[in-house]
KOLFILO-256587 format. One line per field, with one value per residue (C-alpha): x, z, y; residue number from 1; residue in one letter. Coordinates in Angstrom, 2 decimals. Layout:
residues N
X (X  ...)
Z (Z  ...)
Y (Y  ...)
seq (NUM  ...)
type (a  ...)
end
This chain:
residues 396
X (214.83  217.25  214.76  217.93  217.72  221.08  222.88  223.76  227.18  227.49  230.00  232.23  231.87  233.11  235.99  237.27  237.53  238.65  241.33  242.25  242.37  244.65  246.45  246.91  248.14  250.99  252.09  252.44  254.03  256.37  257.46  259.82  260.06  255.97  255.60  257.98  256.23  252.87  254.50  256.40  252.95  252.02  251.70  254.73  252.42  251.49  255.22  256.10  252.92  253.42  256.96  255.68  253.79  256.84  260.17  260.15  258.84  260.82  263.58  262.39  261.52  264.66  266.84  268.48  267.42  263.64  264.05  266.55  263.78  261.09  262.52  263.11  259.29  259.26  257.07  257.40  254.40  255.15  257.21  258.66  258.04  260.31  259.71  255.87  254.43  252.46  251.57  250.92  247.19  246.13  243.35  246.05  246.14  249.00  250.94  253.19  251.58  254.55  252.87  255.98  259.95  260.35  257.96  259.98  263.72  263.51  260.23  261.68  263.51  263.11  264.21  265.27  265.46  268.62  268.66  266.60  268.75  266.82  263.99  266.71  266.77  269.69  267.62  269.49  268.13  267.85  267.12  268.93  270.93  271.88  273.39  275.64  276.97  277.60  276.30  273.88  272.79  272.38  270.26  270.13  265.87  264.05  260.35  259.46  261.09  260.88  264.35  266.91  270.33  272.25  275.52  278.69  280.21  283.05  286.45  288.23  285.78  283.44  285.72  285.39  282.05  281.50  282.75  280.78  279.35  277.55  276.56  274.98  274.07  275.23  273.06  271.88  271.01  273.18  276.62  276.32  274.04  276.03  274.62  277.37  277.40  279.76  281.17  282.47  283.94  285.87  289.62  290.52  287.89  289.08  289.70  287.71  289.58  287.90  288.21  285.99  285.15  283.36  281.18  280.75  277.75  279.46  282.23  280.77  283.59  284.88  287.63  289.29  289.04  290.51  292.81  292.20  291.28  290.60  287.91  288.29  285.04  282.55  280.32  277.16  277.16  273.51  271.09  273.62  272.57  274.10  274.20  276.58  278.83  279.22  277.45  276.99  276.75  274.36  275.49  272.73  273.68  276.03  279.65  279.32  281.61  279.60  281.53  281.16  282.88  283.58  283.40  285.21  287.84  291.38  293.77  292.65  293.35  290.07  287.54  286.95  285.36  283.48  280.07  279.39  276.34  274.22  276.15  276.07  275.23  277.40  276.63  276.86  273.63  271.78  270.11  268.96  265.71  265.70  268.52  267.87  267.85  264.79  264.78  268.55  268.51  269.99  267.80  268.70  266.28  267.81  266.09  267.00  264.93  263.45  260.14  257.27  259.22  260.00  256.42  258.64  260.60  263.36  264.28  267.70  269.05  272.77  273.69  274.80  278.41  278.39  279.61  276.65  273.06  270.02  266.40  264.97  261.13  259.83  256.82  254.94  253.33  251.81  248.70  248.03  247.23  243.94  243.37  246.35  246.69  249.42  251.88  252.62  252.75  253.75  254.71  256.69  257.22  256.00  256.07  259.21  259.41  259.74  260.52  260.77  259.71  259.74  257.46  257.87  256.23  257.39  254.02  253.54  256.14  255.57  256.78  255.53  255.28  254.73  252.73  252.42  249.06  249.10  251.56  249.97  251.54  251.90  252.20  254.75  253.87  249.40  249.30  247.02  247.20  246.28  245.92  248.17  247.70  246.19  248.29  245.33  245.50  248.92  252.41  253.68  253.46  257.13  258.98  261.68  262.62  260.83  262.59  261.50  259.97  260.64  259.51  262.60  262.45  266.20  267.52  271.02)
Z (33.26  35.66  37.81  40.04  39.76  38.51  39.86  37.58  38.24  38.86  36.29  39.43  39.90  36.66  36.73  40.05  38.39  34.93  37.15  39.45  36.14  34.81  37.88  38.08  34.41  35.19  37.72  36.08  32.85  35.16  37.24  34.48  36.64  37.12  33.58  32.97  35.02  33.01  29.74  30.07  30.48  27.15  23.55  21.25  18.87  21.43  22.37  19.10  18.45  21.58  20.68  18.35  21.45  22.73  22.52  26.10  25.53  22.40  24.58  27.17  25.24  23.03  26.10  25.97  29.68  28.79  25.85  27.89  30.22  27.43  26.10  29.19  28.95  25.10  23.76  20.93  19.09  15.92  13.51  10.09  6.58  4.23  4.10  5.74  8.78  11.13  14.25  17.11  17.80  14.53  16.55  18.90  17.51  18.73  16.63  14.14  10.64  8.80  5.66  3.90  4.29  0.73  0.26  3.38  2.06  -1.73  -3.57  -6.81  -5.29  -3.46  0.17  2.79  6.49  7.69  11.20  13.63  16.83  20.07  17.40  14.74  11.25  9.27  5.62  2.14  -1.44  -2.84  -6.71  -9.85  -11.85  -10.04  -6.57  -9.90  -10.83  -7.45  -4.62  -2.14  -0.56  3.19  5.78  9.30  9.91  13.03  12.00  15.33  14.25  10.35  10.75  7.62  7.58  4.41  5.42  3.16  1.37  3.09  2.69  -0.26  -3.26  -5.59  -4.57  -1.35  -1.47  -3.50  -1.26  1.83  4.37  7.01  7.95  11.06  13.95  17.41  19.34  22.75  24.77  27.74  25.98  22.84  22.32  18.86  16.63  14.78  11.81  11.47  8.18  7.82  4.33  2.68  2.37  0.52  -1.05  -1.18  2.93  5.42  6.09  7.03  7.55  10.30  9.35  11.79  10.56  13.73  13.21  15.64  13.23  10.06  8.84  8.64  10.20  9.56  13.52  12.00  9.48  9.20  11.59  10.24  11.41  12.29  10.65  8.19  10.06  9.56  9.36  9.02  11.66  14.00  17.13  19.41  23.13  25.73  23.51  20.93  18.03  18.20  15.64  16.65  15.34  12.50  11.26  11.74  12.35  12.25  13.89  16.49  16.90  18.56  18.16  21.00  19.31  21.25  22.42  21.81  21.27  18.38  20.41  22.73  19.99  19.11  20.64  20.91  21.71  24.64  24.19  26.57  28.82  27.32  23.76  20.98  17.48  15.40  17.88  17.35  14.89  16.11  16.30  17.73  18.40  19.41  22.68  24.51  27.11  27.97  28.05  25.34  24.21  22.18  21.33  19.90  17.84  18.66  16.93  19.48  18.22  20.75  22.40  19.60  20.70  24.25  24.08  26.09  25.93  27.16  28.75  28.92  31.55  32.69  32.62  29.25  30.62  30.16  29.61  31.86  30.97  31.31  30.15  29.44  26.74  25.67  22.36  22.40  24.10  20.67  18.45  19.07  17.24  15.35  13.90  10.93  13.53  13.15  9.23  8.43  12.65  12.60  13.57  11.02  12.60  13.21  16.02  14.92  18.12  21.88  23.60  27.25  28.82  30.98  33.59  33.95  33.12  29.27  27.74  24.93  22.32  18.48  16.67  12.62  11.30  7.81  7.23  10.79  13.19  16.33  19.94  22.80  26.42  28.25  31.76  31.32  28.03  26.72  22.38  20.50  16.16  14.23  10.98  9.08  5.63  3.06  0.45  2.24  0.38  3.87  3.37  2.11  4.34  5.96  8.51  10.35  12.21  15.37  15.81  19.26  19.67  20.34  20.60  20.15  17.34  15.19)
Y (71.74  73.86  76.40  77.19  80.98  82.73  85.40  88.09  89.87  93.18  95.12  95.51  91.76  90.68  93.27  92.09  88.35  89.37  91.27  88.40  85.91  88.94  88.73  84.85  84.64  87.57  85.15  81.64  84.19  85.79  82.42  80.02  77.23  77.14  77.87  75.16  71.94  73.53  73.40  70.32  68.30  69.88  67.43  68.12  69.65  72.53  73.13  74.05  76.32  77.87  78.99  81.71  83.18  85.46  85.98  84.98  81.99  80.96  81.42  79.52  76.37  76.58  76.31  72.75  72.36  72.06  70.21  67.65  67.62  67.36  64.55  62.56  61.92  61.46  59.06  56.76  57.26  55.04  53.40  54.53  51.65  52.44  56.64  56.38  57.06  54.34  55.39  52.95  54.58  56.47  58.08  60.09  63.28  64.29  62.10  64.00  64.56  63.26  61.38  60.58  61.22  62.10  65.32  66.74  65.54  65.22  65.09  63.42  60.86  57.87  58.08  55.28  55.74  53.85  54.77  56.14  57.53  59.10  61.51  61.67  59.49  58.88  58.59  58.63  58.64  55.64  55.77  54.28  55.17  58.36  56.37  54.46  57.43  60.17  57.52  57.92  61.57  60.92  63.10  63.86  64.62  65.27  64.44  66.86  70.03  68.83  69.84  68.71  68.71  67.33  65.40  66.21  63.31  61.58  62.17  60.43  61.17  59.12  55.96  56.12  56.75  53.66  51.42  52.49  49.32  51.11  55.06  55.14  58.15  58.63  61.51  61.56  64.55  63.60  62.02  62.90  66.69  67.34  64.78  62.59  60.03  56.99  55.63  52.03  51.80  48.82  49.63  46.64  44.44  41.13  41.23  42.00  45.85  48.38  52.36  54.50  57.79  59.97  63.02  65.44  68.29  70.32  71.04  70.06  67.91  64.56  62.75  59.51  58.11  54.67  54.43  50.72  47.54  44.15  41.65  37.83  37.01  38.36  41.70  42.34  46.21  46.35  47.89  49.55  50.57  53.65  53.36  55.45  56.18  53.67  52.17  48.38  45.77  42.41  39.08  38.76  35.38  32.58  32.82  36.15  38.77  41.55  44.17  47.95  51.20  53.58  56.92  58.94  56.63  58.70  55.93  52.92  50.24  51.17  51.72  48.37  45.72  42.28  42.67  40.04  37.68  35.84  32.99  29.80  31.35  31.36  33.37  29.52  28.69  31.91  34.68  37.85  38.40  41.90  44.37  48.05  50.79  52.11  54.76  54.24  50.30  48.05  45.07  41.90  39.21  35.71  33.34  29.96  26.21  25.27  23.55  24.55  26.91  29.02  31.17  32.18  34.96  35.91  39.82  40.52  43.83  45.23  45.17  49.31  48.54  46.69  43.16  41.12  40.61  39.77  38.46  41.46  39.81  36.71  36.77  34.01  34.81  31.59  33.69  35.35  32.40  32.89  36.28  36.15  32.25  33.77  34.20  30.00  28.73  25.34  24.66  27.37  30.86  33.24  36.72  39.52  41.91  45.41  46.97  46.99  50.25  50.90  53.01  56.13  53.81  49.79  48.76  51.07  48.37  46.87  44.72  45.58  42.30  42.12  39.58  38.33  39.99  43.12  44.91  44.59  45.84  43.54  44.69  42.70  42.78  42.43  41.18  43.33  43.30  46.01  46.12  48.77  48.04  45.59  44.98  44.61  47.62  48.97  48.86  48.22  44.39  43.51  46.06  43.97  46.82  49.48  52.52  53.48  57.22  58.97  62.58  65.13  68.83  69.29  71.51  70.99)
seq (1  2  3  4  5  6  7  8  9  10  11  12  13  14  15  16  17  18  19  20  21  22  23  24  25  26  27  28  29  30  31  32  33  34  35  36  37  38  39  40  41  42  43  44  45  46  47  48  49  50  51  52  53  54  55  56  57  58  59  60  61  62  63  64  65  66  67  68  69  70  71  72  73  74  75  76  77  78  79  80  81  82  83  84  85  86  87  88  89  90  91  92  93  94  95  96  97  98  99  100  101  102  103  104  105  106  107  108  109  110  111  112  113  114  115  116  117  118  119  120  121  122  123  124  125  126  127  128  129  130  131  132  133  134  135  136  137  138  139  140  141  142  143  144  145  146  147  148  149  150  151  152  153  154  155  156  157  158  159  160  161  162  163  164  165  166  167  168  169  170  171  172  173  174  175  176  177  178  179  180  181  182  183  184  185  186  187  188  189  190  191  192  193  194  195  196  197  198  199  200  201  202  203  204  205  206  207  208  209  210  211  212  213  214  215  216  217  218  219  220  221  222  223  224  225  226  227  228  229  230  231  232  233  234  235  236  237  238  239  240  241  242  243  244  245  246  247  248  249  250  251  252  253  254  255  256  257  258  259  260  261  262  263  264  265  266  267  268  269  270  271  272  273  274  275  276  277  278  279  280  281  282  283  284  285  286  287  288  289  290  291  292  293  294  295  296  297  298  299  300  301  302  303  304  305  306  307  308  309  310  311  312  313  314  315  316  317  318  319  320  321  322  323  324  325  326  327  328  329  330  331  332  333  334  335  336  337  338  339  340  341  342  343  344  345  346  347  348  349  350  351  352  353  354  355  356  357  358  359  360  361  362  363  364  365  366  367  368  369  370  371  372  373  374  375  376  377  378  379  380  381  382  383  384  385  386  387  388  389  390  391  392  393  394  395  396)
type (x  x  x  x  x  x  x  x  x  x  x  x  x  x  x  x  x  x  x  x  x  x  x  x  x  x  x  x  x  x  x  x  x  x  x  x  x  x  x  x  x  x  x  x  x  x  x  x  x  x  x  x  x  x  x  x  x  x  x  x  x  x  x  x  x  x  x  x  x  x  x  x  x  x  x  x  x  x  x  x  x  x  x  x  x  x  x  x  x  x  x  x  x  x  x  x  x  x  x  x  x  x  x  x  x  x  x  x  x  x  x  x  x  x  x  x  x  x  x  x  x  x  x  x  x  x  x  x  x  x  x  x  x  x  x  x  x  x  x  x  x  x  x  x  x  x  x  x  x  x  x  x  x  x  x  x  x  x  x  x  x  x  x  x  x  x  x  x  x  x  x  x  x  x  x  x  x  x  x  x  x  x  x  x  x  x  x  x  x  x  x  x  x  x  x  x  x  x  x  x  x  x  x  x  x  x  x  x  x  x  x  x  x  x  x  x  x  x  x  x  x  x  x  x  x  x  x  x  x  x  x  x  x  x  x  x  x  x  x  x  x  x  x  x  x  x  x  x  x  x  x  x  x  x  x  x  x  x  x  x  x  x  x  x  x  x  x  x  x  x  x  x  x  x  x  x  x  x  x  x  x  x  x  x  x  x  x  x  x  x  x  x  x  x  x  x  x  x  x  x  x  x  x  x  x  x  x  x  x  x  x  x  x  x  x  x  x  x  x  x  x  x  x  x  x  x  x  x  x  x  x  x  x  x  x  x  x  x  x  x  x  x  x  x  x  x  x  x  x  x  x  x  x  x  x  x  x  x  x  x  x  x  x  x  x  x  x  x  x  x  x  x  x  x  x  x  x  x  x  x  x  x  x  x  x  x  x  x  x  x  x  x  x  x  x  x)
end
């Protein structure tokens, strides 16, 4: 039991401190850049609750400085299946609340993320027979803000719109603040032809940025991936053309390009394994048969000014047999990797690895494994691709 006797405060006492409390808050309130470093070490979830405490303060964290700032030190707290939520720790509570895309987009239709792009998903309805007869409806969410935007249809009607290959988003805070959506389309089926449109939301229109271009080989225009300005296409199977599109390149003969590969690789020897940006860096995993060594990944980095890639890490999954025995069936690989996110600090990196029966995250520089999800009971078993969530406070 405490006997330490206690010192009652005098009602002048406990003015004097109220006042000097009064006095300190009037100061961090009336100082932006104080308030500022405070609020900028704040969860996402507070930043948005706190912008209904003043006009002052909605100002204040509405100005694209903070929110540049903000997001500097995003996190990526999870991973979208299909239109649901999985967060990396489901016992963070500052992960967003998002339960499913649909009841947020379109309640009575079934909705597909295509693209996720720095906190911003490209998602489109996906349910028969109404894509047959109008096409898909596509939409620009942030799952931060809950903030929708529906995309107009591109230019050239119903047949254009049926003959679409790839829609995919650019947005960055530094390079590219006005969110935009590309549009490959077929121009003439029987070739490979093909017509950019590029959807800006800064104007709200379309524009044709390529009337046509043709391609040596078959493209994949699957998961496309945005990075400093253009939107890149990974060789995804053999023989296979990878491509990328500078979108703001003003004459046609500079938007296109060959996307380089490793040296000493060519796209007949490899499939990708892994293609996607992190925190500013461009990453590229390749599967090659390689019997025993098929457990040892290499993850490759752009290199800043596009010309090549480096081995950026060197994992040997071979470590997780042990807990995870799925990940080999039949003596071979049986696993995917979902994602690679790099940490505000070198050593948070991870890799997020799906196995046949868990998602599990796998830190690349201590090797430390930690269980997501196990699959029993979930409808997340089949999903082929997962989208990446990163927290963004910016508005469109």
């Amino acid at each position: 039991m405490d006997t330490t006797p206690k010192i009652k405060k005098t009602p002048q006492q406990q003015a004097s401190m109220d006042q000097q409390s009064t006095q300190s808050g009037a100061v961090v309130g009336s100082n932006d850049t104080l308030l500022t470093d405070i609020l900028l070490r704040l969860p996402v979830t507070s930043i948005l609750r706190f912008k209904s405490v003043s006009k002052h303060w909605y100002s204040l964290l509405g100005q694209k400085h903070f929110t540049h700032r903000y997001d500097t030190h995003s996190k990526s707290p999870g991973v979208f299946a299909r239109d649901k939520y999985i967060p990396f720790d489901a016992e963070d509570p500052n992960t967003p609340p998002v339960d499913t895309l649909s009841s947020y987009i379109d309640s009575f239709t079934s909705v597909r993320v295509l693209q996720s792009c720095n906190g911003l998903l490209l998602c489109c309805t996906d349910q028969w027979p109404k894509i047959r007869k109008s096409g898909h409806k596509y939409y620009v969410f942030n799952p931060t803000t809950k903030q929708l935007a529906l995309i107009p249809s591109v230019l050239g009607g119903l047949k254009a719109r049926k003959t679409i290959r790839f829609m995919g988003l650019a947005f960055h805070q530094t390079d590219c603040a006005h969110y935009k959506v590309v549009c490959i389309r077929n121009v003439l089926s029987y070739v490979e032809s093909y017509q950019v449109q590029v959807y800006s939301s800064d104007t709200r229109e379309w524009k044709i940025s390529t009337e046509s271009f043709s391609a040596t080989k078959p493209v994949f225009f699957g998961q496309g991936v945005y990075w400093k300005g253009a939107v890149y296409w990974a060789p995804y199977y053999e023989n296979s053309d990878h491509l990328y599109f500078k979108i703001d390149a003003e004459q046609a003969e500079q938007q296109l390009g060959t996307l380089p590969l490793p040296v000493g690789l060519t796209s007949s020897k490899i499939m990708t394994m892994y293609f996607g940006e992190s925190r500013g860096h461009l990453h590229l995993i390749l599967h090659m048969d390689r019997g025993d060594d098929s457990l040892l990944l290499n993850v490759y980095e752009m290199l800043s000014d596009h010309s090549g890639w480096f081995v950026k890490y060197q994992v040997q999954l071979g470590e997780l047999l042990g807990a995870f025995p799925e990940m080999v069936s039949e003596d071979r690989y049986d696993f995917k990797v979902i994602d690679v996110v790099r940490g505000e600090e070198e050593g948070d990196s991870f890799v997020v690895l799906k196995t046949s029966k868990r998602i599990i995250t796998y830190n690349v520089h201590d090797k430390s494994f930690k269980l997501v999800l196990s699959f029993a009971g979930h409808s997340y078993e089949g999903s082929l691709v997962f989208h990446r969530y990163t927290e963004t406070l910016s508005l469109f």
